[in-house]
N, C-alpha and C positions, 0 to 999 in steps of 0.2 A: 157745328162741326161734329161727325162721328168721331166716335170713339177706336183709339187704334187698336187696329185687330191685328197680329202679324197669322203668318201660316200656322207657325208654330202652337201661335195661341189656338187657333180652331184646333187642329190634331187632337191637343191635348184635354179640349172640352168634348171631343167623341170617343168613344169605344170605338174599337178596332174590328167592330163588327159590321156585315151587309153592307146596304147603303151608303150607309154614315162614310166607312173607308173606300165607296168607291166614289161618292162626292169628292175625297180631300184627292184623290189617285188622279180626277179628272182637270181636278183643279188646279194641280201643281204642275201637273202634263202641258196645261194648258197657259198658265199662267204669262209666261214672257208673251207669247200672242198676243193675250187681252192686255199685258202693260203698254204694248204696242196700237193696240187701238184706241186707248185711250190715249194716250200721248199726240196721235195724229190729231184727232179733235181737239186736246186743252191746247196742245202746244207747247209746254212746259213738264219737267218730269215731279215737278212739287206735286202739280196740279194732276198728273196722271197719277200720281201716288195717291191723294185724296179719293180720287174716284175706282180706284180698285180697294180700297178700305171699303169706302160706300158699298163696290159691289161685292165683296166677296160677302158682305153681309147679307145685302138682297136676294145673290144666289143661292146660299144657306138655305134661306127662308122659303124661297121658292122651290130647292128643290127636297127638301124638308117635307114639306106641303103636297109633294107629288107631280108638281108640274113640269118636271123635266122629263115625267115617264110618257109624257105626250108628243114630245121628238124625240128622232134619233141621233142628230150632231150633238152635244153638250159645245163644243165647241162654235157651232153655227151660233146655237140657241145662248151661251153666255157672252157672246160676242156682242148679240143685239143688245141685252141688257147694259151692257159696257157702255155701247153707242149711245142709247140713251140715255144715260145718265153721263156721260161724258157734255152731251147737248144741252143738257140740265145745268150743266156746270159752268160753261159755256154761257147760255144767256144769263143766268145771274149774274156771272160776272161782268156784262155786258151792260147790266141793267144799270149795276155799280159805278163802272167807268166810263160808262157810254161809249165804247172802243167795242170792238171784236169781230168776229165774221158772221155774215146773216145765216140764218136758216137755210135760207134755201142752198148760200157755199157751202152749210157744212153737210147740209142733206147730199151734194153734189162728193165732197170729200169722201161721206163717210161711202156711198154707194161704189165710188171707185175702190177704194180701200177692201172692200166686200167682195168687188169683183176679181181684182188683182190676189185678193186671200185665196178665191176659192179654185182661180188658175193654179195657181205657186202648188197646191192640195194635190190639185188633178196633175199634174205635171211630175209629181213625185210619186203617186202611185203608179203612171204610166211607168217610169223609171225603173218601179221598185220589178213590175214587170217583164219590163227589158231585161234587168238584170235578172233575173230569174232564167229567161231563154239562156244567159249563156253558159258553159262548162263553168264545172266547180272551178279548173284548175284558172279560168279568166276570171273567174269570180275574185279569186284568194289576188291574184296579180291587185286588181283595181280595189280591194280593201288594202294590201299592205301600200298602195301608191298613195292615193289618197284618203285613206282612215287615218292609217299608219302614217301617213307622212311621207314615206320612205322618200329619199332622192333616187331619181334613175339608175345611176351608177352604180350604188349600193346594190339596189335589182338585179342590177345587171353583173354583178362580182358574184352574189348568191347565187345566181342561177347557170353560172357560166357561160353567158351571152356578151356578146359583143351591143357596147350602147346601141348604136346604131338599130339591132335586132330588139333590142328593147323598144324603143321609140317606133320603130315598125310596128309593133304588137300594140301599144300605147293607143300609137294612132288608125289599127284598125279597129279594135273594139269600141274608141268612141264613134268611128263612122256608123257600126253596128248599132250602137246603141242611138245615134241620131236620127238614124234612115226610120227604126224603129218605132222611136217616139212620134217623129213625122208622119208614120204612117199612121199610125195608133189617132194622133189627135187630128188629123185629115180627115181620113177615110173610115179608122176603127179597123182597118184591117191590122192581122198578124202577118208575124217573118218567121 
């Protein structure tokens, strides 16, 4: 059993300089992701808790060492380290209770899990895109809707519209943004 590490504790073993803080920046950015892929594979959140101890140490060490500066994703690239030692975690315990899923389900698992991550990615930089095409002033609408919360009505008292003209507006910028996206991961063409 490793030793627990929490975030805190790494922080406070680096200076706040270079590397060191762009490792912890990358790490804690990233973090719910990779408790997430670990959890896919153990199946359990004890057992995903054990294997981000494990990794956040591995990663350390690896990118410590310089091997992170050989990819570009930290993301992609701590993700696989996860998988693997999630696998690791996995058939031990397997070996133990003679129970669990073979290699080959969780090679199958984790490749969907990979593939669906790197969609959900693409999908949101398309977005972030779209949303970039539209006026500030639809911008600021669809953050205070959905950042903010806001309810329609509310919207719709601030701005002195009628609901109705609200939900109009509502519902043309997501077709805008639909049509967009559609087009985007179709064809790659712009609007």
């Amino acid at each position: 059993m490793m030793p627990s590490l929490s975030i805190h504790e790494l922080a406070s073993a680096m200076n706040d300089s270079g590397w060191e803080s762009e490792f912890l920046r990358q790490f804690t950015e990233n973090y719910r992701h990779l408790y997430a892929c670990a959890l896919t594979v153990v199946g359990n959140r004890e057992d995903a808790g054990d294997v981000i101890q494990e990794a956040c140490v591995v990663l350390w060490e690896k990118y410590r060492d310089g091997e992170f500066q050989q990819v570009l994703n930290f993301r992609k690239w701590s993700c696989g380290i996860v998988f693997n030692l999630a696998r690791l975690h996995v058939r031990k315990r397997r070996r133990y209770s003679q129970s669990g899923l073979s290699d080959h389900v969780l090679g199958q698992i984790i490749q969907t899990r990979s593939a669906g991550s790197e969609l959900l990615e693409l999908r949101r930089e398309i977005l972030q895109e779209c949303l970039g095409k539209l006026s500030l002033a639809d911008r600021k609408f669809l953050v205070d809707r959905y950042q903010n919360e806001a309810p329609l009505a509310e919207i719709a008292r601030r701005q002195g519209r009628t609901l109705s003209a609200v939900y109009s507006k509502l519902k043309r910028l997501r077709r805008l943004l639909t049509d967009c996206m559609r087009r985007r991961l179709g064809t790659g063409e712009d609007w």
